[in-house]
Structure formats: structure tokens, C-alpha cells
C-alpha positions in Angstrom: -29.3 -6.9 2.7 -28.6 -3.9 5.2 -25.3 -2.5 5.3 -24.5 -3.6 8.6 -25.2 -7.3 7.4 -23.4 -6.8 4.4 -20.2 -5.5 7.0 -20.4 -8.0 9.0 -20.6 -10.6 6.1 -17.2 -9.6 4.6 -16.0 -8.9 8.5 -16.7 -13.0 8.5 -14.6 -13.5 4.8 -11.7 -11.5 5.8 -12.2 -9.4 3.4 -9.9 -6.8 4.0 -7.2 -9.1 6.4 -7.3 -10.6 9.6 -7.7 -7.5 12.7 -4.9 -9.3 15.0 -2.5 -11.5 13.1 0.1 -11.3 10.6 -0.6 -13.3 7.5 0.7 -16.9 6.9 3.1 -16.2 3.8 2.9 -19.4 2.9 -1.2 -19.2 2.7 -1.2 -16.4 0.7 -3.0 -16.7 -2.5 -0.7 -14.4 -4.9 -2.5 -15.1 -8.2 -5.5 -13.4 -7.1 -3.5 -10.6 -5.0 -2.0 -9.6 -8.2 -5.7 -10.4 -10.1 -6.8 -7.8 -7.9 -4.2 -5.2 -8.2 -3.2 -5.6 -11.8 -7.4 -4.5 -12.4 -7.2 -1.5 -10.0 -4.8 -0.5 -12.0 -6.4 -0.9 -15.4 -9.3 1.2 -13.8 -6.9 3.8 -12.9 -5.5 3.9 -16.4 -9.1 3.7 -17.7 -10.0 6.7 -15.9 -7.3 8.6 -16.4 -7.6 8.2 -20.4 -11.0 9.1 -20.2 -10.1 12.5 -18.4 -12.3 11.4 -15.2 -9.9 13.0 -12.6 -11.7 13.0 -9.3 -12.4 8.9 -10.1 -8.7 8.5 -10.5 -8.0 10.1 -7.2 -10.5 8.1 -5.5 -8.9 5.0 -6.7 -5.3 6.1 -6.2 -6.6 6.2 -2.5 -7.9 2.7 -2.5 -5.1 1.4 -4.2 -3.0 3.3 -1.1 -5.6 1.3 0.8 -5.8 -2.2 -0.5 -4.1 -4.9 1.4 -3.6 -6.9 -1.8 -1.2 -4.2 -3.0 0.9 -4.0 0.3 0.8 -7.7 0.3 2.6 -7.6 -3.6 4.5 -4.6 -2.7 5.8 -6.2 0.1 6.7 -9.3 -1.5 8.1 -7.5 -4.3 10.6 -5.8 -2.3 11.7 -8.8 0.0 11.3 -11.3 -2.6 11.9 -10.5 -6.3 14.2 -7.1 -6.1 18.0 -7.6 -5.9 18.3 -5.5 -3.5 16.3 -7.5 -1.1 18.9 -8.3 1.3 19.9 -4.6 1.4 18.8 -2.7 4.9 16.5 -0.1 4.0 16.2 3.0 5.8 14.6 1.7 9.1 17.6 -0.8 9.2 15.5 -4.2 9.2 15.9 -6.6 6.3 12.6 -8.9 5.8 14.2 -12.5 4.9 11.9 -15.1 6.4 8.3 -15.7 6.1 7.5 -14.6 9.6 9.3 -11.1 8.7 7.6 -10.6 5.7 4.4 -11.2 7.3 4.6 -8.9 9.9 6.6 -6.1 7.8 3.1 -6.6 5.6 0.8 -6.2 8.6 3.0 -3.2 10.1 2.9 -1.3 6.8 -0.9 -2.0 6.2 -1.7 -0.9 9.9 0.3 2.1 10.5 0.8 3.6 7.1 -1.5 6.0 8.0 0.2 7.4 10.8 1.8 10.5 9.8 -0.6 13.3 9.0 -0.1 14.8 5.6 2.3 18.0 5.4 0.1 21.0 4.9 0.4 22.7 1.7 2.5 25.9 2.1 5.4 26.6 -0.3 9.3 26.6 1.2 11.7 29.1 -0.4 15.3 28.1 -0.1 17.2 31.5 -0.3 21.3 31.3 -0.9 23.9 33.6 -1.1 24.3 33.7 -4.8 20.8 33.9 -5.3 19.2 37.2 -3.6 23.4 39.0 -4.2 23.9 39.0 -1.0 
């Protein structure tokens, strides 16, 4: 199978999510979400333990990546946390299905959006520091 087969095979699956919609919360099959980020993880651990440092920051990335872990983030900040009906910092609270769904879809989308900050170091410089 060609890679471009093989693409548009899992394309087909939704693989990765739907391109358009937000997911049906209610369809969502959490057992093998989790499944799939509780063994991500053990890979990360794995790696890590066996000192393999350029594989655990290539599967750090996918984890940022993986739409199963926004999908059990999500639903582990609007469902299970008791601060879930607590505004968060945008302002929006995430109470019903439809809300989660698209909350999931928006973060999954557009959490890429902000470049990374480049690496130079700040100095923060007071009055008692430098006797001034």
C-alpha cells in the first residue's frame, strides 16, 4: 500500500477527527480515548527510563498532538474537576454536550496558533538589586 492510499484510508476512518464538525459527546468512545492516551504515556515513561531523550520529545509532541488527549483533557476539565463550573481565563464555562464538543474541536484546531517565544533570556533589574 502507497502512502497516499494508506492517507486516504485512515482519511476514510477518521482517524485523527472529523475536518468540519465538532464531535457528538455523547458518541464518544472514552474507554479507548483513554486506552490510547494512558499507552502514549507509558511510552513516554518507557523512554524516558531508558534515557532515549530525542524519542521522548517526539512523543511529547504527539501527545500535544493527539485528539484523544484533547478529547480526555477536555472532558476532564468540564466533567470530572470541581472546578468545572468555574470561568476560566477566556470567561466561557463548558456545561453542555454541544459546549464541550466545540471547546474540544476549538482547542484541537487552533492550539497551534501562537508561534513559540524565541529563546532569549529576560533580566528583571530592581532597585535593591543593582544599589541603585
Amino acid at each position: 500500500m502507497t502512502a497516499y492510499a494508506f492517507a486516504l484510508a485512515m482519511a476514510a476512518l477518521g482517524v485523527n477527527g472529523p475536518e468540519d464538525a465538532a464531535p457528538d459527546w455523547d458518541a464518544i468512545n472514552w474507554r479507548t480515548h483513554e486506552d490510547h492516551v494512558r499507552r502514549l504515556r507509558q511510552r513516554i515513561f518507557k523512554a524516558t527510563k531508558d534515557g532515549d531523550l530525542k524519542k521522548v520529545r517526539n512523543l511529547q509532541k504527539l501527545m500535544l498532538r493527539s485528539r484523544s488527549n484533547t478529547l480526555v483533557s477536555v472532558r476532564q476539565v468540564t466533567q470530572r474537576n470541581a472546578g468545572r463550573k468555574t470561568a476560566g481565563v477566556d470567561g466561557e464555562v463548558a456545561l453542555t454536550y454541544r459546549d464541550r464538543g466545540e471547546l474540544a474541536e476549538r482547542l484541537h484546531r487552533h492550539a497551534w496558533g501562537f508561534p513559540p517565544r524565541s529563546g532569549h533570556q529576560f533580566v528583571l533589574l530592581c532597585g535593591e538589586c543593582h544599589g541603585s
